[in-house]
ChimeraX commands (.cxc) that place a marker at each C-alpha (Angstrom):
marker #1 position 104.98,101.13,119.41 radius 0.5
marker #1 position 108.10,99.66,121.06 radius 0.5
marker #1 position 107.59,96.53,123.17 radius 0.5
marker #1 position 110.07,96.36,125.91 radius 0.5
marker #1 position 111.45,92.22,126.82 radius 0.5
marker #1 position 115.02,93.39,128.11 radius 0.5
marker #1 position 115.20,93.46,131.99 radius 0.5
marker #1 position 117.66,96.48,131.63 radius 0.5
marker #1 position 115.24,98.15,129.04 radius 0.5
marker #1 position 112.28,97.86,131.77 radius 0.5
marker #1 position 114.57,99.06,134.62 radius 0.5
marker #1 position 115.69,102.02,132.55 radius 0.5
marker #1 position 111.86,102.91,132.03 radius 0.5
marker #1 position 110.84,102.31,135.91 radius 0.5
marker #1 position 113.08,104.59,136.70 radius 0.5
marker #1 position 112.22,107.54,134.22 radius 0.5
marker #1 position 108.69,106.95,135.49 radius 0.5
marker #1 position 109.76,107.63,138.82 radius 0.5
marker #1 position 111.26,110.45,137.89 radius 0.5
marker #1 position 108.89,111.93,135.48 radius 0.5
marker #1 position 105.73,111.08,137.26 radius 0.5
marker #1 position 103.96,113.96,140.34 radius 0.5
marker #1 position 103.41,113.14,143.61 radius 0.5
marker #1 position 101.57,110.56,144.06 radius 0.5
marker #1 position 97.96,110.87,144.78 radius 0.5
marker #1 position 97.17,110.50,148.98 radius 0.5
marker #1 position 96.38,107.00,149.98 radius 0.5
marker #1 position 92.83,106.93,152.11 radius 0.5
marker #1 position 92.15,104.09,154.02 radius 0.5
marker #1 position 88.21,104.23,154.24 radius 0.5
marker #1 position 87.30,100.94,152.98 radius 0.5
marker #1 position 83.83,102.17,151.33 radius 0.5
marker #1 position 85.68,105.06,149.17 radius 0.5
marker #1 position 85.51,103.99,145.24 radius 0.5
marker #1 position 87.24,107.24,144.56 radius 0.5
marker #1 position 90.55,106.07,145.59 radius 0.5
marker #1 position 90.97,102.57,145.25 radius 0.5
marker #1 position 91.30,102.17,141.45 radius 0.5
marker #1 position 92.44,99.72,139.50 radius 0.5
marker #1 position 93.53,99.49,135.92 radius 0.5
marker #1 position 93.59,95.93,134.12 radius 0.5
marker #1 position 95.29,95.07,131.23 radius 0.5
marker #1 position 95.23,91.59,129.87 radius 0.5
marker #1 position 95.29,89.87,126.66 radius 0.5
marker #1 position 94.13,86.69,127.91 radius 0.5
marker #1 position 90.30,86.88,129.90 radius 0.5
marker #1 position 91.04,83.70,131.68 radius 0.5
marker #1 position 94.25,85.98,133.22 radius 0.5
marker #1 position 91.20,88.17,134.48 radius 0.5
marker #1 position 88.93,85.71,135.69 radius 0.5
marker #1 position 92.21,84.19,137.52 radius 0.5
marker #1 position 93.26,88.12,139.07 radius 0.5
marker #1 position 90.02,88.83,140.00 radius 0.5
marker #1 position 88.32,85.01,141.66 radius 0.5
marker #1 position 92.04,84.24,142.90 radius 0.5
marker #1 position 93.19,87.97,144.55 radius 0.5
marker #1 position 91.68,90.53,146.96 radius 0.5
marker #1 position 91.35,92.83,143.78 radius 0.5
marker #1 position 87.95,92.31,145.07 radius 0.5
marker #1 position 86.34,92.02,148.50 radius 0.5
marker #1 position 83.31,92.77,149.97 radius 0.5
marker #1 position 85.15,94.75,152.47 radius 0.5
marker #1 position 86.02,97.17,150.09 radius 0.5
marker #1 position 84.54,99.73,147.22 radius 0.5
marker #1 position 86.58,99.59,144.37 radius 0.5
marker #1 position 86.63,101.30,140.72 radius 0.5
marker #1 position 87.86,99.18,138.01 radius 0.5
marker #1 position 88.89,101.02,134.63 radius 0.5
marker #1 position 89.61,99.22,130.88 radius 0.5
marker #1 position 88.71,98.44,127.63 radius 0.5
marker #1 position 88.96,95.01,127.16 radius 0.5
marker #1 position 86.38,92.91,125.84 radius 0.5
marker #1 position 84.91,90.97,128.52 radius 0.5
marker #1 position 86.01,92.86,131.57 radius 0.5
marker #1 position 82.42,94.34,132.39 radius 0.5
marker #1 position 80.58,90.93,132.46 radius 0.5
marker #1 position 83.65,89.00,134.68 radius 0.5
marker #1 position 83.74,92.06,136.93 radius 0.5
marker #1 position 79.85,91.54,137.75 radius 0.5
marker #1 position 79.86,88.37,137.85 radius 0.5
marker #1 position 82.56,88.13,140.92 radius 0.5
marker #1 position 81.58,90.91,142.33 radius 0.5
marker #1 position 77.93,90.07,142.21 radius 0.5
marker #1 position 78.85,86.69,143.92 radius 0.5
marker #1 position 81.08,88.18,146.72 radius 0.5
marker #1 position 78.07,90.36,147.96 radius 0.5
marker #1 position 79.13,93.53,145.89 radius 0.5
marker #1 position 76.49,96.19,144.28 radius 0.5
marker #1 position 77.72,96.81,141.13 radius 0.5
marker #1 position 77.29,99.74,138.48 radius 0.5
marker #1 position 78.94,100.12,135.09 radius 0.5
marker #1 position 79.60,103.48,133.38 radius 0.5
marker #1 position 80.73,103.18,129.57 radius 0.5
marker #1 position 82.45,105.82,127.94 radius 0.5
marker #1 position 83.96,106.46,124.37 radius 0.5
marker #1 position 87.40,106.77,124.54 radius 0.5
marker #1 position 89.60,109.59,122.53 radius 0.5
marker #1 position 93.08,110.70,121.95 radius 0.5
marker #1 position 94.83,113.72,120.84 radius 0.5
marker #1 position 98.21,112.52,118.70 radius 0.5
marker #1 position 99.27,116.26,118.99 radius 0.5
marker #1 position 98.58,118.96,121.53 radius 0.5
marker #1 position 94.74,120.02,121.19 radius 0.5
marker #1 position 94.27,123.06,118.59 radius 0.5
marker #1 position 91.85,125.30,119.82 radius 0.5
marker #1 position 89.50,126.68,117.25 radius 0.5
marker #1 position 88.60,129.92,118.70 radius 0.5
marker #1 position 90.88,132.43,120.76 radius 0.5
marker #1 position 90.37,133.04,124.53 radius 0.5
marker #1 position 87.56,135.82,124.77 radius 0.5
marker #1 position 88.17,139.15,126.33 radius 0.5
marker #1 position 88.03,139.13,129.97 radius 0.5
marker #1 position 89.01,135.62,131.06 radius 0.5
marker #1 position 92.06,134.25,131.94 radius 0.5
marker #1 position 94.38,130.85,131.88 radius 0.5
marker #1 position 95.26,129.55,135.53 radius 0.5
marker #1 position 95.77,126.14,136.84 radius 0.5
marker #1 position 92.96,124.86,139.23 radius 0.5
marker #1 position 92.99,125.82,142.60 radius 0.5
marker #1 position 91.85,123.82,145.65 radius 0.5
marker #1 position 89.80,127.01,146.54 radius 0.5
marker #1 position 87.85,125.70,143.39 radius 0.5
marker #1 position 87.34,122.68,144.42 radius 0.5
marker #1 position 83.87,122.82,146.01 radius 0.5
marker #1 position 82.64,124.39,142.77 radius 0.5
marker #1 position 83.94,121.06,140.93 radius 0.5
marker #1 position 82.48,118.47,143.38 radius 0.5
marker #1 position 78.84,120.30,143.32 radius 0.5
marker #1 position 78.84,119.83,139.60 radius 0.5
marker #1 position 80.67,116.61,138.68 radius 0.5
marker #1 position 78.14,113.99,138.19 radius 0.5
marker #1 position 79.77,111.53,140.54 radius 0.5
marker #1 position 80.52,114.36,142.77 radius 0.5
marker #1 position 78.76,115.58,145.68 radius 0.5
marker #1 position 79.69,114.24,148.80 radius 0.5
marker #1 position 82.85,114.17,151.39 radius 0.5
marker #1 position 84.67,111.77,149.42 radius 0.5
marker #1 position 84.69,113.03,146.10 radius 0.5
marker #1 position 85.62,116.52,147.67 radius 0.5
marker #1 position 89.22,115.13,148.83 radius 0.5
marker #1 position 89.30,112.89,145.64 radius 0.5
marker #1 position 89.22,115.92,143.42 radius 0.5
marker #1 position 91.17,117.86,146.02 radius 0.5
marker #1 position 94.12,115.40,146.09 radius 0.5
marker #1 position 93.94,115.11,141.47 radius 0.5
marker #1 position 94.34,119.38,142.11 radius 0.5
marker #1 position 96.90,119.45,144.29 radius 0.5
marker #1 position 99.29,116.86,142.46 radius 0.5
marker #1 position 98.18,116.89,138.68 radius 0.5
marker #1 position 97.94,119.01,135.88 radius 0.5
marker #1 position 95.36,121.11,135.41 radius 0.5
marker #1 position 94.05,124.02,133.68 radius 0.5
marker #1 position 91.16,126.85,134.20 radius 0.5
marker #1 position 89.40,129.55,132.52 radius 0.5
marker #1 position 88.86,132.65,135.10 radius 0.5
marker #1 position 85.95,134.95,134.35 radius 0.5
marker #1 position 85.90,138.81,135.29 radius 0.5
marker #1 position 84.88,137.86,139.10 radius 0.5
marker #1 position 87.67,135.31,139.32 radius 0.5
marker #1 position 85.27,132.22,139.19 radius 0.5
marker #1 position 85.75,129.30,137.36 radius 0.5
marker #1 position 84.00,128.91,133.82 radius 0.5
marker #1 position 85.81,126.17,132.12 radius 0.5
marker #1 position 88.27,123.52,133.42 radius 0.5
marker #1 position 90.00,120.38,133.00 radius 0.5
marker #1 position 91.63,117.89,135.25 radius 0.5
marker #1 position 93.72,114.29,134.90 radius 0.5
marker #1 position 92.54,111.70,136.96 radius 0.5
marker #1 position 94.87,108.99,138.81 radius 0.5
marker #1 position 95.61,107.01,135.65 radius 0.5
marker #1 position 96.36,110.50,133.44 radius 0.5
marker #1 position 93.23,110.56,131.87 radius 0.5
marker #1 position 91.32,113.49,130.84 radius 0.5
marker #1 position 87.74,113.12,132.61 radius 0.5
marker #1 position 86.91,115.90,134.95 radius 0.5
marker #1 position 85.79,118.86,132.29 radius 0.5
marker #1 position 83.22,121.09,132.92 radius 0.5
marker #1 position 82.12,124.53,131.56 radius 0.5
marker #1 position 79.38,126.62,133.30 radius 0.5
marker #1 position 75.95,126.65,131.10 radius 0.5
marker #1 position 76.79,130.41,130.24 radius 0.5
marker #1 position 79.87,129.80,129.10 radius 0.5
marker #1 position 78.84,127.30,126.24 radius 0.5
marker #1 position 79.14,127.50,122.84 radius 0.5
marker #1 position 82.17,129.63,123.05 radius 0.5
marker #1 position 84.88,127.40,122.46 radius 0.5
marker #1 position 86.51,127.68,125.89 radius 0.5
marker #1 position 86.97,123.60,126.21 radius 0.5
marker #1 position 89.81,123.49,123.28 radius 0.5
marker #1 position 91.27,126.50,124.99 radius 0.5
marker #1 position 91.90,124.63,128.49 radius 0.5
marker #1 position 92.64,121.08,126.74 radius 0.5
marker #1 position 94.95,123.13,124.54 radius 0.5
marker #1 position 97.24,124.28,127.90 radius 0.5
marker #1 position 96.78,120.53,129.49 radius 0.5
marker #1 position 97.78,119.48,126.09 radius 0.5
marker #1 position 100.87,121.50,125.64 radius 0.5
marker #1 position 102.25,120.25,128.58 radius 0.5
marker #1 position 101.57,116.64,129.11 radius 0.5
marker #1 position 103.33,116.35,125.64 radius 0.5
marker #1 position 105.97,118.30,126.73 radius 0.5
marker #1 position 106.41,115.48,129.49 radius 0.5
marker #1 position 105.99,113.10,126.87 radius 0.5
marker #1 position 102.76,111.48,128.34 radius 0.5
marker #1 position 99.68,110.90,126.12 radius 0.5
marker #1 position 96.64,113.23,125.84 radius 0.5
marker #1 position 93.44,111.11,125.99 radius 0.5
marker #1 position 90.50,111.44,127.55 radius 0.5
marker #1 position 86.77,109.76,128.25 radius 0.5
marker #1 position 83.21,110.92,127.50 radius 0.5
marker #1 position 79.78,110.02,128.19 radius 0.5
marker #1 position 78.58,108.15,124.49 radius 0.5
marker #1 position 75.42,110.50,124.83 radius 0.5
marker #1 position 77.24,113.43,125.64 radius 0.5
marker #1 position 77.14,114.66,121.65 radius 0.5
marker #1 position 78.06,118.34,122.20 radius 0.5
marker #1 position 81.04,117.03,124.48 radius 0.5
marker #1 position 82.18,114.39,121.13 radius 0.5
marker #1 position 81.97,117.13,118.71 radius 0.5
marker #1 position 83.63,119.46,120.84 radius 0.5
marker #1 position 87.10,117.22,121.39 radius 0.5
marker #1 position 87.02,115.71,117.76 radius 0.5
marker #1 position 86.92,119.77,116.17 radius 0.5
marker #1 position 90.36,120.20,118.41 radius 0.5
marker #1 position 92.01,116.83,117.62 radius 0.5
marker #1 position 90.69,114.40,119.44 radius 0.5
marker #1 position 90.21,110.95,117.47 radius 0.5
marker #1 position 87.59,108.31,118.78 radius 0.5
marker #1 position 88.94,104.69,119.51 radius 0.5
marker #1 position 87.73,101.36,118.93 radius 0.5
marker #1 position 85.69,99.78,122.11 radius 0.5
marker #1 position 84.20,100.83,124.95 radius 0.5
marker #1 position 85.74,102.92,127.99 radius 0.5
marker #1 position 84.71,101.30,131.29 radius 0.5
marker #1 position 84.38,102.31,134.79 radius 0.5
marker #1 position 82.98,99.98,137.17 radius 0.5
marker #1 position 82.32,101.28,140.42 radius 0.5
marker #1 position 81.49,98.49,143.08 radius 0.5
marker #1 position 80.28,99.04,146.66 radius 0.5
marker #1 position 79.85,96.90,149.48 radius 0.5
marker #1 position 75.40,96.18,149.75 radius 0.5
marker link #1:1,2 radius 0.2
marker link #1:2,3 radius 0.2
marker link #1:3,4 radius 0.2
marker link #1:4,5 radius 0.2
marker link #1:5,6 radius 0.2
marker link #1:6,7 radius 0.2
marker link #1:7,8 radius 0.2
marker link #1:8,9 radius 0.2
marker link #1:9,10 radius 0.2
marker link #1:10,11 radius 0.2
marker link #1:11,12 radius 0.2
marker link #1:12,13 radius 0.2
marker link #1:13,14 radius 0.2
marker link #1:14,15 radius 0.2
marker link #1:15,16 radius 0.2
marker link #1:16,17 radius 0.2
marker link #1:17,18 radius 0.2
marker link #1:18,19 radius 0.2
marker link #1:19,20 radius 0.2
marker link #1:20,21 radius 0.2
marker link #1:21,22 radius 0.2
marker link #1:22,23 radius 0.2
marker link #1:23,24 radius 0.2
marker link #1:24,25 radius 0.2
marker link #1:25,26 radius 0.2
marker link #1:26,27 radius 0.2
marker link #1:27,28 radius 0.2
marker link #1:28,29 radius 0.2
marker link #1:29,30 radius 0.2
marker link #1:30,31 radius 0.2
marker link #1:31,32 radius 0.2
marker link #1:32,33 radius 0.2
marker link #1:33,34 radius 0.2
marker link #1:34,35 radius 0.2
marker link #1:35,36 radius 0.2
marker link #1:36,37 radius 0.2
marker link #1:37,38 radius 0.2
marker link #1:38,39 radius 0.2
marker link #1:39,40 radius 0.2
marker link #1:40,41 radius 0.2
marker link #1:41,42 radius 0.2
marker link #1:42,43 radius 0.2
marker link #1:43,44 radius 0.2
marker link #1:44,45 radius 0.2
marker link #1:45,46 radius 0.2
marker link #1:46,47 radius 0.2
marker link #1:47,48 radius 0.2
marker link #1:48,49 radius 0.2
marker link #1:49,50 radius 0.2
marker link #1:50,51 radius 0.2
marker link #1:51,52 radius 0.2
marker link #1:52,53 radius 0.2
marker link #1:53,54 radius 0.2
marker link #1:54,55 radius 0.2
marker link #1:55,56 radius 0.2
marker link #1:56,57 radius 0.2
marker link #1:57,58 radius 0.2
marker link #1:58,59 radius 0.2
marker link #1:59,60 radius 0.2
marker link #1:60,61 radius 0.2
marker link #1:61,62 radius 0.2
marker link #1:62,63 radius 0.2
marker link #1:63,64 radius 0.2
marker link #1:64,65 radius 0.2
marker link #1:65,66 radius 0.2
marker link #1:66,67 radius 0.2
marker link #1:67,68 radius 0.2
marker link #1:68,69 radius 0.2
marker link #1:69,70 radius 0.2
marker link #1:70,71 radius 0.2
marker link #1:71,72 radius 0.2
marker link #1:72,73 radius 0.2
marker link #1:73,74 radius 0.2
marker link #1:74,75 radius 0.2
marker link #1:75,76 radius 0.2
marker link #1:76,77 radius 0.2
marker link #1:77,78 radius 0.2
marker link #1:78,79 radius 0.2
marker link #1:79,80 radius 0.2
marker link #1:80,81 radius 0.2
marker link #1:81,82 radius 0.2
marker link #1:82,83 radius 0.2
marker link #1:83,84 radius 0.2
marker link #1:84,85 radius 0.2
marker link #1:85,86 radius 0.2
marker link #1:86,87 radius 0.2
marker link #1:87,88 radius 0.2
marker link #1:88,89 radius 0.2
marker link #1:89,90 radius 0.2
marker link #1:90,91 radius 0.2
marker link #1:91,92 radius 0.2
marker link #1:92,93 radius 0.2
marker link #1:93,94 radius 0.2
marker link #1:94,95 radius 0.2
marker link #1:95,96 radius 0.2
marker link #1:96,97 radius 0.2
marker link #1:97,98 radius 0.2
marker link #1:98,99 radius 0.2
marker link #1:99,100 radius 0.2
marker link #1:100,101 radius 0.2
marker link #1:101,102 radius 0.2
marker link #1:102,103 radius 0.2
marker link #1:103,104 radius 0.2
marker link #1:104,105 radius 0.2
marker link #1:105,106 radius 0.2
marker link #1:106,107 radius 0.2
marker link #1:107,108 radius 0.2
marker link #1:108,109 radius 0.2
marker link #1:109,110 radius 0.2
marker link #1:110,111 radius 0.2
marker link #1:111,112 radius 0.2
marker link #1:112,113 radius 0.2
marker link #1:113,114 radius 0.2
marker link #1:114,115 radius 0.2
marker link #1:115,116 radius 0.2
marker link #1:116,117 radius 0.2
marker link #1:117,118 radius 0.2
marker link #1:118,119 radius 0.2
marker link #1:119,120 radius 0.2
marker link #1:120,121 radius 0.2
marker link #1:121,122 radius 0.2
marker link #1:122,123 radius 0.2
marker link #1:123,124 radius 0.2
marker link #1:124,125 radius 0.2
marker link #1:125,126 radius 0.2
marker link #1:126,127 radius 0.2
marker link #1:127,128 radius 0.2
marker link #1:128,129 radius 0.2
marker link #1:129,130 radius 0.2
marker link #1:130,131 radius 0.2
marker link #1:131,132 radius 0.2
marker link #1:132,133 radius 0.2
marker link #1:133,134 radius 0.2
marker link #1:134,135 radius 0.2
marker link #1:135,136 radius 0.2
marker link #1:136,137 radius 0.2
marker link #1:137,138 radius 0.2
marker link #1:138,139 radius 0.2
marker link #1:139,140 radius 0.2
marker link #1:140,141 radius 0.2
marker link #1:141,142 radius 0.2
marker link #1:142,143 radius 0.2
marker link #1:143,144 radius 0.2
marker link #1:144,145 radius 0.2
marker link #1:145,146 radius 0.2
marker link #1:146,147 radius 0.2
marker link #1:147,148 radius 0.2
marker link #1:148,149 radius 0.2
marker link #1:149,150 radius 0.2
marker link #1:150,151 radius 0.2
marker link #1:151,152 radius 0.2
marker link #1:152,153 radius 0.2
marker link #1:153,154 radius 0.2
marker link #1:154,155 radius 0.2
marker link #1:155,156 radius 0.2
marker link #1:156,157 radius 0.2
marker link #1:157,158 radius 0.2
marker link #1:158,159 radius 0.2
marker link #1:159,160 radius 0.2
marker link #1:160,161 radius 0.2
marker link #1:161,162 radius 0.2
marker link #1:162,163 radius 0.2
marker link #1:163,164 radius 0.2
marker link #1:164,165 radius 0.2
marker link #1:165,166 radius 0.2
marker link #1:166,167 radius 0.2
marker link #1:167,168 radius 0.2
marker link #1:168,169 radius 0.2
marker link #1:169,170 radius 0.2
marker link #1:170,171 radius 0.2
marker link #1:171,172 radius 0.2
marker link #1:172,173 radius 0.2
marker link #1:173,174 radius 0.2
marker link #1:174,175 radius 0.2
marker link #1:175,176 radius 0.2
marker link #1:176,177 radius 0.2
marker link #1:177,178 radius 0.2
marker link #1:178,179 radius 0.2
marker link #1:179,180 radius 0.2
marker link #1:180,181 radius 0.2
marker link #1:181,182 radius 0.2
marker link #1:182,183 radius 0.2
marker link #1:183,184 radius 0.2
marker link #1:184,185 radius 0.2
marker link #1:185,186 radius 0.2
marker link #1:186,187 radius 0.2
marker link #1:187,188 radius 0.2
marker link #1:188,189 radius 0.2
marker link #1:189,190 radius 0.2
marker link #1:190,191 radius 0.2
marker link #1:191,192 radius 0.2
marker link #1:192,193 radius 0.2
marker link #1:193,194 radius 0.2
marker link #1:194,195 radius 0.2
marker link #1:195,196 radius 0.2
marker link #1:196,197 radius 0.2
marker link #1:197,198 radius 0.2
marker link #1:198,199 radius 0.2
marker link #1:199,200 radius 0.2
marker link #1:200,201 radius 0.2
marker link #1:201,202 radius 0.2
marker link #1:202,203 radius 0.2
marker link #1:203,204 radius 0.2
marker link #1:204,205 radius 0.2
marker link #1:205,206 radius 0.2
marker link #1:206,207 radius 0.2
marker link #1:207,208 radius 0.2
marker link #1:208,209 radius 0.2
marker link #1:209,210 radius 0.2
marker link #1:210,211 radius 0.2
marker link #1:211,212 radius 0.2
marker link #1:212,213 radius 0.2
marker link #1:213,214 radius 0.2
marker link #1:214,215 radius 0.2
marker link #1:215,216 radius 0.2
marker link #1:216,217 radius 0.2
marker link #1:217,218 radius 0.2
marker link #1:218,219 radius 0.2
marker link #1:219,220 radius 0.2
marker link #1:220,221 radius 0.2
marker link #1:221,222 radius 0.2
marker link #1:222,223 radius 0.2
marker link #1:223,224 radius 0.2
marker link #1:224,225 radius 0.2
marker link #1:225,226 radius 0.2
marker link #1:226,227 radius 0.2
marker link #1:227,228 radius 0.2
marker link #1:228,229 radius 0.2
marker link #1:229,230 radius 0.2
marker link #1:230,231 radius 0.2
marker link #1:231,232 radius 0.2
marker link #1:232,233 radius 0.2
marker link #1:233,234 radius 0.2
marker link #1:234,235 radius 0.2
marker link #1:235,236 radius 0.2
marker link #1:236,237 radius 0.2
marker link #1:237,238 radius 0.2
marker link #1:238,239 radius 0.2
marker link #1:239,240 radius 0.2
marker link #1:240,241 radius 0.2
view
């Protein structure tokens, strides 16, 4: 890993970003939408944290917010100011994985389906099963990651959906599904495997989040690649009581 200190070095980079990086996701104004106001903190210090989040408008009880990181610390300082500034407050933990190289699928595509990036027409079927899913907002949240990030489907013969994959806003790998029918057939590595392909082709990282009870899921990702990481993976969704 390369740590960058040189103002010109950090320019350079901002501006490859800028270039490199889609369209940015819609901005939404509704002030009780977790979906799209995220946050990502990084911080070595948790005073730093307890400082952005008790001396900013990170958070307000105006707003819903979702909070994503690893650090230690960051679930109990998010409740506790969030708790105090009249927020309800749930916590999601995941385990964390990345893929160093492009995800090798174990098993070939099977006869009859085919490889296609997400289409908005799908995205009803992807709201109605997505655990968080299920309502107006998370319909144009997952209509906005299809429309400006990468994704990747498996077709079956009627031209539905049976396996797919989709970044979220901070590039990580979190919105994969396959149809109870479809299970068992390897069809996960297959998708991840296209994602894969091209986000390292872009030279972006290939990582993604999973339930810690969600065994079958685990197993899947680490028998194409994937390599667990130290810590827990949290999302912290806060809404106004």
């Amino acid at each position: 890993m390369q740590i960058l200190r040189c103002p010109a070095q950090l320019q350079l980079l901002e501006e490859t970003l800028w270039k490199s990086l889609p369209t940015s996701l819609p901005e939404h104004r509704d002030p009780r939408d977790y979906y799209i106001n995220q946050l990502a903190v990084f911080y070595r210090d948790k005073g730093a944290l307890q400082a952005l989040l008790g001396g900013t408008e990170a958070v307000t009880r105006a707003r819903a917010f979702q909070i994503m990181g690893m650090q230690d610390g960051l679930d109990e300082a998010v409740q506790e100011v969030a708790s105090a500034r009249g927020l309800k407050v749930e916590t999601i933990q995941h385990r964390a994985l990345i893929s160093p190289e492009p995800p090798q699928p174990r098993r070939q595509m099977p006869p009859g389906l085919r490889l296609e990036p997400v289409s908005p027409s799908h995205v009803p079927l992807l709201n109605a099963t997505w655990a968080l899913g299920g309502n107006v907002r998370s319909r144009a949240f997952l209509l906005g990651l299809v429309r400006t990030l990468p994704s990747a489907c498996l077709l079956g013969p009627r031209g539905r959906p049976v396996c797919w994959s989709l970044l979220d806003g901070q590039g990580c790998l979190r919105h994969g599904y396959t149809v109870p029918a479809w299970r068992g057939h390897g069809l996960t590595g297959v998708v991840l495997a296209a994602i894969g392909r091209e986000l390292h082709a872009r030279g972006f990282p290939v990582y993604c989040a999973v339930r810690p009870h969600n065994t079958a899921s685990l197993r899947a990702l680490q028998a194409i690649g994937f390599l667990p990481q130290p810590g827990t993976f949290y999302m912290i969704l806060g809404t106004p009581k």
